[in-house]
ZAMARZA-696586 format. One record per atom (N, C-alpha, C): atom name; z, x, y; residue number from 1. Coordinates in Angstrom, 2 decimals, decimal comma. Layout:
atome_up_east_north_num
CA_Z_X_Y_NUM .
...
END
This chain:
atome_up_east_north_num
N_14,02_-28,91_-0,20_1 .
CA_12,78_-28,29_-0,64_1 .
C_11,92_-27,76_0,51_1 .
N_12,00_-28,48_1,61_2 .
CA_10,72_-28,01_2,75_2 .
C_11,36_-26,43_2,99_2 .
N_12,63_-26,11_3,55_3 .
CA_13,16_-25,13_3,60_3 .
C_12,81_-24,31_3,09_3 .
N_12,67_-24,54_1,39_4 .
CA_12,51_-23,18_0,76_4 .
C_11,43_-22,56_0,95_4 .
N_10,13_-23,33_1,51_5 .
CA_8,98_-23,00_1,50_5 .
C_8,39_-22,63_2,88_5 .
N_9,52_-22,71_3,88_6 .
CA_9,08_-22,37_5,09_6 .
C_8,75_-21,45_5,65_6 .
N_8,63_-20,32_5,63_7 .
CA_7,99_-18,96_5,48_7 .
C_6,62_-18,72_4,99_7 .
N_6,12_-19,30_3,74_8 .
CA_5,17_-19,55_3,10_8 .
C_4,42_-20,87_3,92_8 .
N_5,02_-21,88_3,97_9 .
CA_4,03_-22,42_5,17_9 .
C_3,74_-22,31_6,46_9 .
N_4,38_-21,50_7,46_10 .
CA_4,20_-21,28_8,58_10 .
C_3,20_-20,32_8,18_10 .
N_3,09_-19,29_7,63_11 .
CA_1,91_-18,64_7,17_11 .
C_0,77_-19,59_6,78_11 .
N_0,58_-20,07_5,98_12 .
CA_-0,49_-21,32_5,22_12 .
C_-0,93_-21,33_6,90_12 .
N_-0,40_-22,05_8,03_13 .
CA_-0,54_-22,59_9,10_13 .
C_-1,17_-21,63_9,93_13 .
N_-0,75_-20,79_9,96_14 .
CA_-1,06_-19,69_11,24_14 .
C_-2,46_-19,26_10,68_14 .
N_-2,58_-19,23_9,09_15 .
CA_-4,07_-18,74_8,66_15 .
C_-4,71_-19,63_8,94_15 .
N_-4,64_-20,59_9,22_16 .
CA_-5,76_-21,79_8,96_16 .
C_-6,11_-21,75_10,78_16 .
N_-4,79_-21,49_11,67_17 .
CA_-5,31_-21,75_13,53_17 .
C_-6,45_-20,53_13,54_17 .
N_-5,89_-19,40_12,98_18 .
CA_-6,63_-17,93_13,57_18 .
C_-8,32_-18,29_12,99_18 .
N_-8,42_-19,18_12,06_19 .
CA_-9,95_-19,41_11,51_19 .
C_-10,12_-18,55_10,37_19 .
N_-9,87_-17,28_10,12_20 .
CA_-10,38_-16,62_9,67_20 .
C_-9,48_-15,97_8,62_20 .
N_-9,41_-15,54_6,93_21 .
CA_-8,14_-14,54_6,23_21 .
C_-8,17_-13,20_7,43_21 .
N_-9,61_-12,86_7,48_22 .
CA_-9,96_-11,40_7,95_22 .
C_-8,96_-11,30_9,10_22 .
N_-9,12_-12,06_10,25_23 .
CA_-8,39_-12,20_11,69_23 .
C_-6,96_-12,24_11,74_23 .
N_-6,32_-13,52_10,31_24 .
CA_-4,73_-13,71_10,44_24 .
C_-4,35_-12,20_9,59_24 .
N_-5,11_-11,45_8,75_25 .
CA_-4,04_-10,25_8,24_25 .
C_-4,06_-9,02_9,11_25 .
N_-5,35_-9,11_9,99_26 .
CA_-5,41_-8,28_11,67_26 .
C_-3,79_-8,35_12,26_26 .
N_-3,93_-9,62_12,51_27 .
CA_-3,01_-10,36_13,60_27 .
C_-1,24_-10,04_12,96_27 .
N_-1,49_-10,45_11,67_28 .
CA_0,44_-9,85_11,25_28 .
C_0,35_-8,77_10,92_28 .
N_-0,57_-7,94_11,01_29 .
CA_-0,47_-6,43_9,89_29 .
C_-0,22_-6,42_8,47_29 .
N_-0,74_-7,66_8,03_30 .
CA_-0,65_-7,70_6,38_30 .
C_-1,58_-6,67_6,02_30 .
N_-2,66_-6,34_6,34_31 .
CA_-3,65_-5,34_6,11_31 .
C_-3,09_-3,89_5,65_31 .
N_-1,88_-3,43_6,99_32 .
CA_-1,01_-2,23_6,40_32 .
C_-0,19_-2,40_5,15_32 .
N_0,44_-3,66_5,15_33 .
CA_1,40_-3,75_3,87_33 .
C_0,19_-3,73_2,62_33 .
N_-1,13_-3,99_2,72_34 .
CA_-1,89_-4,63_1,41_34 .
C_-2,38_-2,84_1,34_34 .
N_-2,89_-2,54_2,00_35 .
CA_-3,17_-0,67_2,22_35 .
C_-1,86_-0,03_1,38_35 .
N_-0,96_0,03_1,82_36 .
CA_0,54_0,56_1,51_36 .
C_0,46_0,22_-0,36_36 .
N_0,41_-1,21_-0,24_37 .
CA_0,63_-1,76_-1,95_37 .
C_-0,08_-0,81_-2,59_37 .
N_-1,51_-1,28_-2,41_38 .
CA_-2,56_-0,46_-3,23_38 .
C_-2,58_0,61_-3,41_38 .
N_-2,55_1,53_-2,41_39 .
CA_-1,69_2,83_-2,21_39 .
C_-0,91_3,39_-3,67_39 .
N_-0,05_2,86_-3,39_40 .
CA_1,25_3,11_-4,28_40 .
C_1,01_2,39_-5,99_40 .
N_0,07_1,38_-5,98_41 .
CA_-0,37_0,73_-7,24_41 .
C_-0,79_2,36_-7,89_41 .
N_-1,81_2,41_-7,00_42 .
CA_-2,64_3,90_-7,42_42 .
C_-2,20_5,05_-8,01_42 .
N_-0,92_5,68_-7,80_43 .
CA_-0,19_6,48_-7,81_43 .
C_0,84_6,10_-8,94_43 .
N_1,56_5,45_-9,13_44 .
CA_2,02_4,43_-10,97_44 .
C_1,49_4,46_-11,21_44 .
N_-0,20_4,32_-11,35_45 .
CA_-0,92_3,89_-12,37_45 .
C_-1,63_5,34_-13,01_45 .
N_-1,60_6,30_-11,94_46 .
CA_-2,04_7,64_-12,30_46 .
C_-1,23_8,45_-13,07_46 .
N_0,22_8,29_-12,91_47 .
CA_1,00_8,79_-13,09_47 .
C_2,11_8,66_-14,14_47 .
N_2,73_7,58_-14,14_48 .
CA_3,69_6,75_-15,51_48 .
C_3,24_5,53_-15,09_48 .
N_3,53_4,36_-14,22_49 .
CA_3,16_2,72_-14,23_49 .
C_4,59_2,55_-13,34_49 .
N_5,73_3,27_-13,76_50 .
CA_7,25_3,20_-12,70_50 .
C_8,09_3,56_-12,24_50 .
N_8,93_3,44_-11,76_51 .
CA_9,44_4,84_-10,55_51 .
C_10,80_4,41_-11,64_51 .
N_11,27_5,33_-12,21_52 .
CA_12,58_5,53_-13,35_52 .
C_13,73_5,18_-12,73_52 .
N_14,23_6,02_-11,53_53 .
CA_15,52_6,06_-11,07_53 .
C_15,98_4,76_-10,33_53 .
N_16,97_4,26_-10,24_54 .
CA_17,74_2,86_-10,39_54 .
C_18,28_3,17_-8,81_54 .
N_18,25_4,41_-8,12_55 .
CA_19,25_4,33_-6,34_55 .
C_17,77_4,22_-5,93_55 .
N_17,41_3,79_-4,45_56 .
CA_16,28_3,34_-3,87_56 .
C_15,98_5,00_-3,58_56 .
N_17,17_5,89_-2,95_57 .
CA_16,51_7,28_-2,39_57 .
C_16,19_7,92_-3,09_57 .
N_16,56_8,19_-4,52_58 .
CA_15,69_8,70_-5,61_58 .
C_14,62_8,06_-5,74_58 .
N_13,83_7,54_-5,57_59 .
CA_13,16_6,10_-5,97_59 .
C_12,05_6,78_-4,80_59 .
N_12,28_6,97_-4,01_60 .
CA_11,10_7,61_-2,60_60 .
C_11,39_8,70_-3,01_60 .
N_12,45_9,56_-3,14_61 .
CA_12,17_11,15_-3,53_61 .
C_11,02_11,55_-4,46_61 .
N_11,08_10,74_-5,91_62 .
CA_10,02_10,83_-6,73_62 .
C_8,93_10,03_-6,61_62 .
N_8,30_8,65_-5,22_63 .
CA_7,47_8,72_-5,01_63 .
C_6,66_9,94_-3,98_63 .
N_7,84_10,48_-3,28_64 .
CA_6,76_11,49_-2,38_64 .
C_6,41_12,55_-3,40_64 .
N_6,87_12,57_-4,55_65 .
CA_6,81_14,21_-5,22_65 .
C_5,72_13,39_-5,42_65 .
N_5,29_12,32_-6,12_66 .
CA_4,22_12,11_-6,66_66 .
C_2,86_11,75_-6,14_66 .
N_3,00_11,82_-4,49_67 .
CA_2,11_12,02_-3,31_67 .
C_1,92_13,18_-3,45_67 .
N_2,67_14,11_-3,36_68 .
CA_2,51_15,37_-3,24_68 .
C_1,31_16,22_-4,14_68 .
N_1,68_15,83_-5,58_69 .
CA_1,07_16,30_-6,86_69 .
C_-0,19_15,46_-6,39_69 .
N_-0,36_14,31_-5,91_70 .
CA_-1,99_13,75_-6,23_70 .
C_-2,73_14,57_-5,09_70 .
N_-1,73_14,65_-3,76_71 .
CA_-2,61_15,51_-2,68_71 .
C_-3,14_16,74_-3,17_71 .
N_-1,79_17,48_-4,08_72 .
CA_-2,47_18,72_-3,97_72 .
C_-3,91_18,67_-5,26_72 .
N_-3,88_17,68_-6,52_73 .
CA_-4,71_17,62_-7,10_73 .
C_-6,15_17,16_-6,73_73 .
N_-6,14_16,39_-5,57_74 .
CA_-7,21_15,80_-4,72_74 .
C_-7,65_17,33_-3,90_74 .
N_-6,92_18,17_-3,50_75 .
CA_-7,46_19,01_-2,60_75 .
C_-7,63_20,39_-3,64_75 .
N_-7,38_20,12_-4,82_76 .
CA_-8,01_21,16_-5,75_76 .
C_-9,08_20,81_-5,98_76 .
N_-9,34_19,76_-6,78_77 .
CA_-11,11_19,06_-6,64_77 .
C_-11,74_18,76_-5,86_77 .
N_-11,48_19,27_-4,17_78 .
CA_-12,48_18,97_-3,25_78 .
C_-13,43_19,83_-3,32_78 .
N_-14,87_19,74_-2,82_79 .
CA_-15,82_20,85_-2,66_79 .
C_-15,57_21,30_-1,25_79 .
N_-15,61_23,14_-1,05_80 .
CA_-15,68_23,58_0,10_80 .
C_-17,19_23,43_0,36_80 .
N_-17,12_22,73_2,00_81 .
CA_-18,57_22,75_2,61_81 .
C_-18,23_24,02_3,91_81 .
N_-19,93_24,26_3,77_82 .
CA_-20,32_25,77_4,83_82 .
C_-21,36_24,93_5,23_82 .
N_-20,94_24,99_6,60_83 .
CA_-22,52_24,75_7,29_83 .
C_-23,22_25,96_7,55_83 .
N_-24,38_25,45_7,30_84 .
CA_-25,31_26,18_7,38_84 .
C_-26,79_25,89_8,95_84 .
N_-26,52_27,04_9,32_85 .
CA_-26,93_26,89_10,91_85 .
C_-28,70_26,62_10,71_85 .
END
């Protein structure tokens, strides 16, 4: 049993030395993976909820199409700004 959980507790551990959640997801780059998740939550959820195709490279082919479509829909609803001197 300790085994199975050893990954999960050396983490438990390392959060608790660094003091802080904020500092230990600094320190492993969980911050990028939790960015990345949400990310991509965003994009299923806008879109269908799941990526259809069953091979992994189809699977990123139709997540970038579906980056693609939100970029270009995000940069259709942007407002053009003019400064004004």
């Amino acid at each position: 049993m300790p085994g199975e959980y050893a990954d999960r507790n050396r983490a438990v551990a390392n959060q608790r030395l660094s003091g802080s959640n904020a500092r230990w997801k600094w320190t492993t780059e969980y911050n990028c993976r939790s960015i990345a998740e949400t990310a991509m939550y965003r994009v299923k959820q806008l879109f269908r909820g799941s990526l259809t195709p069953r091979d992994y490279d189809c699977q990123v082919a139709e997540a970038l199409a579906m980056v693609r479509a939100l970029n270009k829909m995000t940069k259709a609803g942007m407002l053009e700004s003019i400064r004004i001197a």
